[in-house]
VEXRO-156709 format. One line per field, with one value per residue (C-alpha): residue number from 1; residue in one letter; x, y, z. Coordinates in steps of 0.001 Angstrom, whole numbers, plus 524288, in hexadecimal, padded with zeros to 5 digits. Example, Ala and Ser with C-alpha at 12.3 -4.5 7.8 and 13.67 -1.06 7.14 Angstrom:
<atoms>
num <- (1;2)
residu <- (a;s)
x <- (8300C;83566)
y <- (7EE6C;7FBDC)
z <- (81E78;81BE4)
</atoms>
This chain:
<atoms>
num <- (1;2;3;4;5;6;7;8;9;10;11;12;13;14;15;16;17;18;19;20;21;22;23;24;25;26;27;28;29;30;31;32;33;34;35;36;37;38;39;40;41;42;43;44;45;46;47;48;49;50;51;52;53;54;55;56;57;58;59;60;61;62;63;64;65;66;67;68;69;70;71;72;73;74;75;76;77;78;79;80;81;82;83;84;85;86;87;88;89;90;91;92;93;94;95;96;97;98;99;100;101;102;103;104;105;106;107;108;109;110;111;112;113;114;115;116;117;118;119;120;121;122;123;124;125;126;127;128;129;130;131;132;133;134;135;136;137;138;139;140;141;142;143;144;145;146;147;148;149;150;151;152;153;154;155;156;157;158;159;160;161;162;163;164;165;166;167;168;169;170;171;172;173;174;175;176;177;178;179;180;181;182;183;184;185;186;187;188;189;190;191;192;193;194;195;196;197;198;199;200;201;202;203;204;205;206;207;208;209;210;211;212;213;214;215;216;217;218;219;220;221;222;223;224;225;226;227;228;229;230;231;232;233;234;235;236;237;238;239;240;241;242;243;244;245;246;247;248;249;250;251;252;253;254;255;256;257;258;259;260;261;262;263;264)
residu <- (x;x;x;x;x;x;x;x;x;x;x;x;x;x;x;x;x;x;x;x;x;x;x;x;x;x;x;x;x;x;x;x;x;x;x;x;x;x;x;x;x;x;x;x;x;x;x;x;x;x;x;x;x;x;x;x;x;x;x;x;x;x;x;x;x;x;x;x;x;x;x;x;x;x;x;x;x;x;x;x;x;x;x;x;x;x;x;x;x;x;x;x;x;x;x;x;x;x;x;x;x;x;x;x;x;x;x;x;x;x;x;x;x;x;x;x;x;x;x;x;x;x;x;x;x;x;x;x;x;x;x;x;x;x;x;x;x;x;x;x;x;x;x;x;x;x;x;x;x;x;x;x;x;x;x;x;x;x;x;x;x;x;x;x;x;x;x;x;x;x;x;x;x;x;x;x;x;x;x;x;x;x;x;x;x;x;x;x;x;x;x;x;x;x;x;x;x;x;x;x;x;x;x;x;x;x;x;x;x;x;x;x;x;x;x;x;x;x;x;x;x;x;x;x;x;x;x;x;x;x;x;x;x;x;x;x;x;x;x;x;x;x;x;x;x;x;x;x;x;x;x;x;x;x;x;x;x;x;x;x;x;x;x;x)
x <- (80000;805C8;803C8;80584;80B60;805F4;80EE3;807BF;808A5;7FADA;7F47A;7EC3D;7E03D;7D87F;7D2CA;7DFBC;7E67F;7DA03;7DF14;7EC21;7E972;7DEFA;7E9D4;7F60F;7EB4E;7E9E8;7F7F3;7F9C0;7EFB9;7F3D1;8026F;7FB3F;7FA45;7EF4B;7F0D6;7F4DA;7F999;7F93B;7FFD3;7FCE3;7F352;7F065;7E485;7EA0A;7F7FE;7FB9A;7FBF4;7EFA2;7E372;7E05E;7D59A;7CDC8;7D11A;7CEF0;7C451;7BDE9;7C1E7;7B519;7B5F0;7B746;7C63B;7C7C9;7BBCB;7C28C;7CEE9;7C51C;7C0CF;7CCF5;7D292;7C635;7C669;7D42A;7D374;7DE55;7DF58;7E4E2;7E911;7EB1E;7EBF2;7E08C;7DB37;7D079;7C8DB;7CE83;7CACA;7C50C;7D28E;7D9DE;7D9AD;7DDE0;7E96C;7E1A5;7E61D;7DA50;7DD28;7D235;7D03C;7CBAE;7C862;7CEB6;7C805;7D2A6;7D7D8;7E258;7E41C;7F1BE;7F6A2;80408;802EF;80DD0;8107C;81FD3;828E2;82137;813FE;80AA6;7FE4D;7F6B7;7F313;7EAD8;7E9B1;7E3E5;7EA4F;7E53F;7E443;7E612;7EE92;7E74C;7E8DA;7E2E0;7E18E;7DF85;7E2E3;7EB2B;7F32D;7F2E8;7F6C8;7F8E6;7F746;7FFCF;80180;80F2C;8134F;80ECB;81AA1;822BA;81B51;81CAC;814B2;80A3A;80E58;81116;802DE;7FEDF;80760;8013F;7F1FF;7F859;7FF9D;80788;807AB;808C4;8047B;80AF8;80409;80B8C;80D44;81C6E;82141;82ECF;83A79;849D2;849DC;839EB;83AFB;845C8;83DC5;83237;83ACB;83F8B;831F3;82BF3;834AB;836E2;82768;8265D;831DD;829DB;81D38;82439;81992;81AA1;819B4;8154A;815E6;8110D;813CB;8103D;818F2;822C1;81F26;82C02;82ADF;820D6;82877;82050;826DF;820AA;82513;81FD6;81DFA;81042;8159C;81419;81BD0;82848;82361;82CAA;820AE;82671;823BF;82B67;82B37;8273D;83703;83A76;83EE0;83AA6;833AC;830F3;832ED;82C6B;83399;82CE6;8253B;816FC;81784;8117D;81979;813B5;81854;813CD;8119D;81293;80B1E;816D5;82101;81B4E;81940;8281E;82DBB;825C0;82923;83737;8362D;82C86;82BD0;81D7C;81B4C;828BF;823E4;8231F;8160D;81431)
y <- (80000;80E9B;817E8;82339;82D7D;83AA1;84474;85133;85D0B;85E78;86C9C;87397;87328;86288;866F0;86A8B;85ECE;8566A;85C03;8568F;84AA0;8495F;84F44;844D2;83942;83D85;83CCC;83136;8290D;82CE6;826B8;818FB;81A76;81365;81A66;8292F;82D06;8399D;83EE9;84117;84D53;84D89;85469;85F92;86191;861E1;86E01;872BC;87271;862CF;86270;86D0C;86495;8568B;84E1C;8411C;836BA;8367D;84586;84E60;84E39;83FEA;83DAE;845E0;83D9B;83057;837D9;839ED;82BB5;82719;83248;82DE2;81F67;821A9;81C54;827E5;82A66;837C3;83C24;84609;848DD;8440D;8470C;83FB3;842AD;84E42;85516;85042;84B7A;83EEF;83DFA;835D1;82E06;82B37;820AE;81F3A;81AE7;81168;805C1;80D90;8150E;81613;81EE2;81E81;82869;82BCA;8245F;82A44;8391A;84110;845A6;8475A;8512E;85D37;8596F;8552E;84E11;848D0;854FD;857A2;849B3;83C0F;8302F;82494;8171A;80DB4;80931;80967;801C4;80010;7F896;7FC29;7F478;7E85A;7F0C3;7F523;80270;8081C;814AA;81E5D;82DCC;833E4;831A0;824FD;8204D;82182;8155A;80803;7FF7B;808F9;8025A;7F49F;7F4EE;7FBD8;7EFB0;7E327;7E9A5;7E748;7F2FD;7F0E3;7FFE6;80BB1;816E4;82333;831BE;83B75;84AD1;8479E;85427;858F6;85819;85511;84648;84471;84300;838A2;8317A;83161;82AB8;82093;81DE2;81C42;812B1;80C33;809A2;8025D;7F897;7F892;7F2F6;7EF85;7F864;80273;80F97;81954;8258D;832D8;83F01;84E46;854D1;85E2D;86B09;871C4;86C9C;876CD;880F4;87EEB;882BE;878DB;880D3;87626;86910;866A8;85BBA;85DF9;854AF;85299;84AA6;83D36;8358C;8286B;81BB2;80F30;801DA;7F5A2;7F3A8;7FF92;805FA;81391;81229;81F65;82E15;83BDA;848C2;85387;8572C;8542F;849D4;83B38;82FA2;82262;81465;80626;7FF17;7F00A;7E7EE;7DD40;7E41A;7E45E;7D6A2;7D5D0;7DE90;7D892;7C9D4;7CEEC;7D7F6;7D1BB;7DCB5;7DC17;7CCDA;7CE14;7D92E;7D4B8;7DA20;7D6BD)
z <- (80000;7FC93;80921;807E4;812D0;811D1;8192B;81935;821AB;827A9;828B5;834C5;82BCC;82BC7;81ED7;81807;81D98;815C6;808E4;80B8C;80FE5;802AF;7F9E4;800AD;800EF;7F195;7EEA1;7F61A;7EF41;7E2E7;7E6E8;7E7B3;7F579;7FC67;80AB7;80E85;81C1B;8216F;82D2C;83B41;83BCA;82DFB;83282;83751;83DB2;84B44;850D1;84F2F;85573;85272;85D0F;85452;8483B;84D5B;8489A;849D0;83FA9;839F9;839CF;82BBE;82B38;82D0E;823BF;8182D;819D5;817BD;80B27;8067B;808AE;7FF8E;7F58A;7F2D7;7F6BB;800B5;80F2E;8187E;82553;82B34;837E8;83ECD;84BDD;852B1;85E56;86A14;87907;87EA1;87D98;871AB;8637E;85DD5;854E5;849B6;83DAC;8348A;82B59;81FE9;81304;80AF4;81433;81F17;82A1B;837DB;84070;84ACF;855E1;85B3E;865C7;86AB5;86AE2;869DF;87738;8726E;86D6E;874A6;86F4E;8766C;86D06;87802;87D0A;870D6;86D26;8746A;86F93;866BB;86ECF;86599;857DB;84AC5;83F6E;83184;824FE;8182D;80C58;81216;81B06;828E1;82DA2;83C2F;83FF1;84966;84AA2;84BC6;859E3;8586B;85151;85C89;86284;85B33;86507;85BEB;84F66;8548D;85989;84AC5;8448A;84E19;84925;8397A;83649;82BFD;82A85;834B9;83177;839C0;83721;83D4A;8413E;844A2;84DD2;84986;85151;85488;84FE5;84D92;83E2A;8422A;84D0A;84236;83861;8436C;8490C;83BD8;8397C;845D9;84793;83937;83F73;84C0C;843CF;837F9;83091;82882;82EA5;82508;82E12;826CC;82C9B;82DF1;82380;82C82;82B7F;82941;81AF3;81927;820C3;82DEA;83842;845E7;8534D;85BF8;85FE1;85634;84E66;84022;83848;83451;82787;82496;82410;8209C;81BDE;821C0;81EAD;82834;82A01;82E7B;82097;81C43;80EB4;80CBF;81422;811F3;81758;81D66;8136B;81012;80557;80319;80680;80091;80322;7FFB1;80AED;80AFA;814D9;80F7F;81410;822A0;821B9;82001;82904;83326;82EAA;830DA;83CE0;84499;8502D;850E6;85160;85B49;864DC;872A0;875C8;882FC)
</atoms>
């Protein structure tokens, strides 16, 4: 199957961010690619006013992303907000399509590096994994990555595929640890981790003055063994790669970690 990664840099406006995900769905269907991922807050970008902008996933944003995965025959996943408790949000990715209707919440917020998520956002409680068309696909948000008992459990449910949307906060070292955890978590579940980032906002001469993590792009594609198959910079573009339920078989015929773990 050809995925494709869709590394955008998401607006303030929920409407504007709809064109771009049509326009990038477009392109990406017309590359022979059968799936689209979006980043982390493809809805709108942190640092603004998400509990104004949240919605439920049956609500009109999340709707006009169903519409465009039929009008182009596309599956996609993007990354919203949802209502969560009294106090907070939900960090949200919506996977839909054709045969495809899931959605995962967040479950490690990114209390790190200064920022503080849970204040504005409650946590999901549990992994989330789909099929569509012979494979099967986990699901994690950003901070996630740094946790691969996440992606073991995404892998022992089927995954042959996880699927990372992130908003990845620049830093000393973080566009290194991204690279490392990307692929350290496709050895950990010998998966591919397709992991499709916020383009970084200096590549459009945005200056960021604070913590909000924006991006810093490299959304990446790695292979089941650990290898890198393909790499973006920081700037918005589309990254697509053939993914190959065989080739999971083979690492994981060879590098047994799952059936190995010690799980008690």
């Amino acid at each position: 199957m050809r995925v494709a990664l869709a590394q955008i840099l998401s607006s303030s406006d929920p409407s504007r961010n709809l064109d771009t995900i049509e326009s990038r769905a477009r392109e990406a269907r017309a590359a022979g690619a059968e799936l689209v991922v979006f980043p982390e807050a493809s809805m709108a970008a942190f640092g603004n006013d998400l509990h104004a902008l949240a919605e439920p996933i049956e609500g009109p944003w999340a709707t006009r992303v169903r519409q465009i995965a039929e009008e182009v025959g596309i599956a996609v996943v993007a990354g919203m907000f949802t209502p969560g408790d009294a106090q907070r949000i939900r960090n949200t990715l919506l996977a839909t399509g054709p045969g495809v209707e899931a959605s995962y919440d967040k479950i490690h917020l990114f209390d790190a590096f200064g920022f503080k998520e849970s204040d504005t956002v409650a946590p999901g409680e549990a992994p989330v994994v789909f099929a569509f068309r012979g494979l099967t696909f986990g699901l994690a948000t950003c901070y996630d990555i740094r946790f691969p008992a996440l992606f073991a459990a995404n892998a022992r449910a089927g995954a042959q595929v996880q699927i990372v949307c992130a908003s990845w906060g620049d830093g000393p070292g973080k566009a290194r640890q991204w690279d490392l955890l990307a692929t350290a978590r496709a050895l950990d579940s010998t998966s591919y981790v397709l992991a499709c980032g916020q383009a970084d906002p200096a590549s459009r001469g945005i200056e960021v003055h604070d913590a909000t993590p924006l991006g810093v792009g490299r959304s990446v594609a790695v292979g089941p063994k650990g290898e890198v198959l393909d790499r973006l910079d920081g700037a918005e573009g589309l990254l697509l790669v053939d993914v190959d339920p065989a080739e999971v078989d083979a690492a994981r015929a060879t590098i047994p970690v799952l059936a190995n773990a010690r799980l008690d």
